[in-house]
Every structure is written in C-alpha cells, then in structure tokens.
C-alpha atoms as one frame of an Amber mdcrd trajectory, in Angstrom:
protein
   7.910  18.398 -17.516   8.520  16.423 -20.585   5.991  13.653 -22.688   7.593
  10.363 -23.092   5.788   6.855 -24.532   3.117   5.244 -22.365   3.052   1.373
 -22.529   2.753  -0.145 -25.482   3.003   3.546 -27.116  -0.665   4.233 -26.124
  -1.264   7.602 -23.775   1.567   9.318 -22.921   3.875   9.351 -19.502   4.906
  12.727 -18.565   8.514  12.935 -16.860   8.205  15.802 -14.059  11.156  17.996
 -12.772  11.458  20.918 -10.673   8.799  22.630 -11.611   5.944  22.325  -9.547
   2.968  21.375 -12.069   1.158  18.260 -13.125  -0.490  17.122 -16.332  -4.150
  16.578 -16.445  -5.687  13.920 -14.815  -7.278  13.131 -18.368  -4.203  11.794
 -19.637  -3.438   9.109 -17.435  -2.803   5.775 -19.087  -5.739   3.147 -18.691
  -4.494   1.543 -15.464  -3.843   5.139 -13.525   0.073   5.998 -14.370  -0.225
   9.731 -15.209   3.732  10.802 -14.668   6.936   9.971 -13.546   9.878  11.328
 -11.330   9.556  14.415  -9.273   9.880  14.411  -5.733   8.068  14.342  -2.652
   8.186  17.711  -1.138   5.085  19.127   0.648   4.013  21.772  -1.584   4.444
  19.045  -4.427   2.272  16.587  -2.541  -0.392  19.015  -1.688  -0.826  19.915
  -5.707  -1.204  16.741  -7.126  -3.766  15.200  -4.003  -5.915  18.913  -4.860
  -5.468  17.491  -8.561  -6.535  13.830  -8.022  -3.195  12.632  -8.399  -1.156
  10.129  -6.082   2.282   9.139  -5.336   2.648   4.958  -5.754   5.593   3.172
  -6.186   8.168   0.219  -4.748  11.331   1.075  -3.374  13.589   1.438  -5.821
  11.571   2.392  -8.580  11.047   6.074  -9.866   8.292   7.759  -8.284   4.770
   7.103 -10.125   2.168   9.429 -10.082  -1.245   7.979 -10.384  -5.051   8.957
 -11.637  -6.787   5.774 -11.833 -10.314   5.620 -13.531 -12.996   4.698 -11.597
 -11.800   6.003  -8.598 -12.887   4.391  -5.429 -14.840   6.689  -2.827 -16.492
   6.260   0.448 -19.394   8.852   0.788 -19.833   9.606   4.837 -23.350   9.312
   4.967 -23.094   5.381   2.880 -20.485   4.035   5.552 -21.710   0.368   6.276
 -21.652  -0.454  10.249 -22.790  -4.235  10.543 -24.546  -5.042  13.545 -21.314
  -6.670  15.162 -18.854  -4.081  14.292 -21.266  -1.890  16.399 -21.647  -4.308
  18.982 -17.849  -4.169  19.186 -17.618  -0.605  19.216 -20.391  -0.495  22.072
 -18.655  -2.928  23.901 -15.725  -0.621  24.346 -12.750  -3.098  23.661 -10.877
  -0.145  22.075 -10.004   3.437  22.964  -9.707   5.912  19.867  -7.132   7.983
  19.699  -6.217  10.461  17.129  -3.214  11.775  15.951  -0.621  10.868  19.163
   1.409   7.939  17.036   1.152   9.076  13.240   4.772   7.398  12.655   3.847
   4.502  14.047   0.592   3.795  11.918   2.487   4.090   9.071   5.122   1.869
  10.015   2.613  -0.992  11.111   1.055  -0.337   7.767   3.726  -0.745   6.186
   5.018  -4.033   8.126   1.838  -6.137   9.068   1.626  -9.128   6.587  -1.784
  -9.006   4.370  -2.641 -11.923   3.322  -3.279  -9.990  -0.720  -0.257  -7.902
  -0.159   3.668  -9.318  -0.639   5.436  -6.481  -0.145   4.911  -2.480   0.492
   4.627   0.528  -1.239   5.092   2.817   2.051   8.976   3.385   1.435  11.570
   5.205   3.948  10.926   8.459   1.539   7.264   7.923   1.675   7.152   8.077
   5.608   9.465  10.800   5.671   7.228  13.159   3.425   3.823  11.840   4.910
   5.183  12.845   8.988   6.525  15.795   7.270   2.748  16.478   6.194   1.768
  15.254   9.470   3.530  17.913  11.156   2.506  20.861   9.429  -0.871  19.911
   9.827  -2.530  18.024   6.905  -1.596  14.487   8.024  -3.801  12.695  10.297
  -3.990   8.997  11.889  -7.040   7.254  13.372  -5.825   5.079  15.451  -7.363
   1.899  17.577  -5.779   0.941  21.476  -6.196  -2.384  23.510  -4.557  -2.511
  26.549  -2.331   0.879  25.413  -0.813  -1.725  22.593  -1.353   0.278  19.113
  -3.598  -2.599  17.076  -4.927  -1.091  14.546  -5.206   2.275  12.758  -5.689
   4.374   9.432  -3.987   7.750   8.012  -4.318   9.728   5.575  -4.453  13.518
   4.724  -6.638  16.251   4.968  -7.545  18.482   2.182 -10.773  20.927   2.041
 -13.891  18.488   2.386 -11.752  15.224   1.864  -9.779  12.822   3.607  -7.433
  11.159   1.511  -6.976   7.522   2.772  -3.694   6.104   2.523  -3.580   3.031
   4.293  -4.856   1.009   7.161  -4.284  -1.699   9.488  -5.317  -4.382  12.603
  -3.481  -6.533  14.526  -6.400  -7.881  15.946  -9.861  -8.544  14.078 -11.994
  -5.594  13.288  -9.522  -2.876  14.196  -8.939  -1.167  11.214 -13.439  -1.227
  10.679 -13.236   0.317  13.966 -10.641   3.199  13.162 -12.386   3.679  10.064
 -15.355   4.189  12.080 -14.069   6.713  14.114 -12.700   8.668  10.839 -16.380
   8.279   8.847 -18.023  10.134  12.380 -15.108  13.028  12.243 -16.138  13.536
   8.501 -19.936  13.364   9.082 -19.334  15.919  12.219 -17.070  18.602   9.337
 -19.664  17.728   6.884 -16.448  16.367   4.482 -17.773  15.049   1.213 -15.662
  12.103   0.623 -13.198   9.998   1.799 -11.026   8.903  -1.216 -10.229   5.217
  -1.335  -8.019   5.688  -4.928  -8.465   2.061  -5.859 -10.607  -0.785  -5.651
 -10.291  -2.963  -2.056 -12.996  -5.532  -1.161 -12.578  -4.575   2.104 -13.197
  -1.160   1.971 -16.231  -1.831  -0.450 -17.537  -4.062   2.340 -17.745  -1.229
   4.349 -19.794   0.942   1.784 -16.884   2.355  -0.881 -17.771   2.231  -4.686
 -16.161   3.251  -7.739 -16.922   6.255  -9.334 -15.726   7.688 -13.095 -12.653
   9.882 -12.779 -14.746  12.713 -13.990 -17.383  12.620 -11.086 -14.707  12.445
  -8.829 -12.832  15.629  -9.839 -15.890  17.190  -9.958 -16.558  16.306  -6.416
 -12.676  17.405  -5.740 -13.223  20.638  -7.109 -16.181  21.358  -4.495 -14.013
  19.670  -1.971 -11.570  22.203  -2.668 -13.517  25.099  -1.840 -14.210  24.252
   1.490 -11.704  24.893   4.601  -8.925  22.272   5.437  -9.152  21.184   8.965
  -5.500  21.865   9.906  -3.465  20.799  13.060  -3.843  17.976  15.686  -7.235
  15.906  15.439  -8.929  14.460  18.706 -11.614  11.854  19.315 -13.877  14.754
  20.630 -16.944  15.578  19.170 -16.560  19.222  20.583 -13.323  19.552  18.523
 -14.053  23.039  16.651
C-alpha cells in the first residue's frame, strides 16, 4: 500500500496491493474515496466491511474503496412501516423468501431502470465476489414473490450485529419496502444493531435511515464486531436459530 495525491492535492488516496490491509477510515477524502486498486477476494472484502470500508466503482474504472462521512444507518427498532405498507404486507400479495435466488437479486438490481440512477455500479466482478460471499455464508438476499415471478428484493452481507445493505429493488410498487421489511424483523429477532445504508437515499430515509458521523458509526461497528455472524442459508422463519 502506497499514498498518492487526493483531488485537488487535499487528503491522500492510498493505492492497495497484495497485501491484505487498509488505511484508516479517518483518512478518507471529503466525499468517501479512502483507496484505490486491490481486488475483490473474500478475505479482502470481509476486512474492509469490519473496517467501514466499501467497494464502489463503474466498470472499467479501478476499484474505489469508500468511507463516506456521515454514514447512513437504519437502526432496527426506528424502521418506519406506514399504515399502507402494512396493509400490504397483511394483505399477503407477496411471499418472502430468503436466500433461494441471491444471483438473481443482484442481477435485477443491477438491470431495473431507476428513475435517479443511469447506469450501475454492480459490475460482472462485483457479482462474482458478492455470490462468492453468498456461498460461504455471509451473503444474504431478501427477496419479495408474486405469482412465483421474483419482483422485488434486497442483499447484502452479514457481519457480527450488522447487515450491510448493498442494494435493492421492485418491479412492482412497494416491493423493495416490503423486502426491507422482512430484513428489519430478521435483525430485530438477532438483536443486530444496524443495518448500514453507506450513503444518503431518500428512499431509504423515508423508511426511518439517518446519517450519522463516521465516528459514531465505527464505534457502533466495533460493538457490532463483537457479536456472532449469523452464517449460512437465511429463512423467513422466525424459529430460525
């Protein structure tokens, strides 16, 4: 790992190699960019979400590894449920499934047009590494069924008393409030802390996220850490040990 010039020649961008190790989160520049280059191997991954730090990049580009300040959080216990979305969920218009089609949440995260989104970060290595994590155990996906169509979903990973949200998405209105649901009453039922947002989303602060200073949320990481990481296959089953 090697310091080259930030933007501008303000904070500094370190340039990773083989070597598994990360700067401090401290020394991200302003917007988040911490470091550069790397790869995306598990054991890499693991360290730098236990760290605060977060792969996000285009295809194409070198990998960028992010620490933005505030941080955006979602606190179990704060999760707003309107009126309709329960209604909805009552109604039963969707099954909740968890875990049976992590490849294909990411892909339909990665593909469904947003109407603030041109593009997508989720690139062929990105998928790759994330099922990778999937498989061994820390990956997870929430995921929302209509007629046994997949329409709507969320995943993430699993890391001591956090989920770390990576993406969502619906097909159909209200799916992705309904997945995210699902994943707020698995994280009250483990007693997780947090789910981690990363960044600002007026979505996801319409459903009770906030931002938080970088330093309150590594101090919340650091109990988070402590705690046991709820490995293997997830299921919509409250009795799930």
């Amino acid at each position: 790992m090697r310091c080259i010039l930030g933007h501008n020649n303000t904070m500094p961008i370190f340039r990773l190699n083989d070597d598994l190790i990360f700067p401090p989160p401290a020394f991200a520049e302003p917007e988040g960019v911490l470091a550069i280059d790397g790869d995306l191997s598990r054991e890499r991954l693991l360290l730098a979400y236990r760290q605060g730090i977060f792969p996000w990049y285009s295809e194409g580009e070198p990998i960028l590894w992010w620490s933005p300040d505030p941080r955006m959080v979602l606190f179990p216990k704060d999760f707003h449920c309107s009126k309709r979305l329960a209604r909805k969920i009552r109604q039963g218009h969707f099954e909740i499934r968890m875990d049976t089609a992590f490849p294909a949440v990411m892909e339909a995260c990665a593909t469904v047009p947003r109407h603030d989104q041109d593009g997508t970060w989720i690139t062929d290595a990105m998928k790759a590494a994330y099922t990778d994590l999937h498989h061994a155990g820390y990956g997870h996906s929430i995921e929302v069924w209509q007629d046994n169509a997949l329409v709507g979903g969320v995943y993430g990973l699993s890391l001591g008393g956090a989920f770390f949200g990576e993406s969502m998405f619906s097909k159909v209105p209200d799916a992705s409030k309904v997945a995210m649901a699902a994943l707020v009453d698995r994280c009250k039922d483990w007693g997780f802390i947090m789910i981690d947002c990363q960044v600002a989303n007026p979505h996801l602060e319409s459903l009770g996220a906030i931002d938080i200073p970088r330093e309150d949320y590594l101090a919340l990481l650091d109990r988070s850490n402590q705690l046991q990481t709820r490995k293997g296959k997830w299921t919509h089953n409250a009795d799930q040990p």
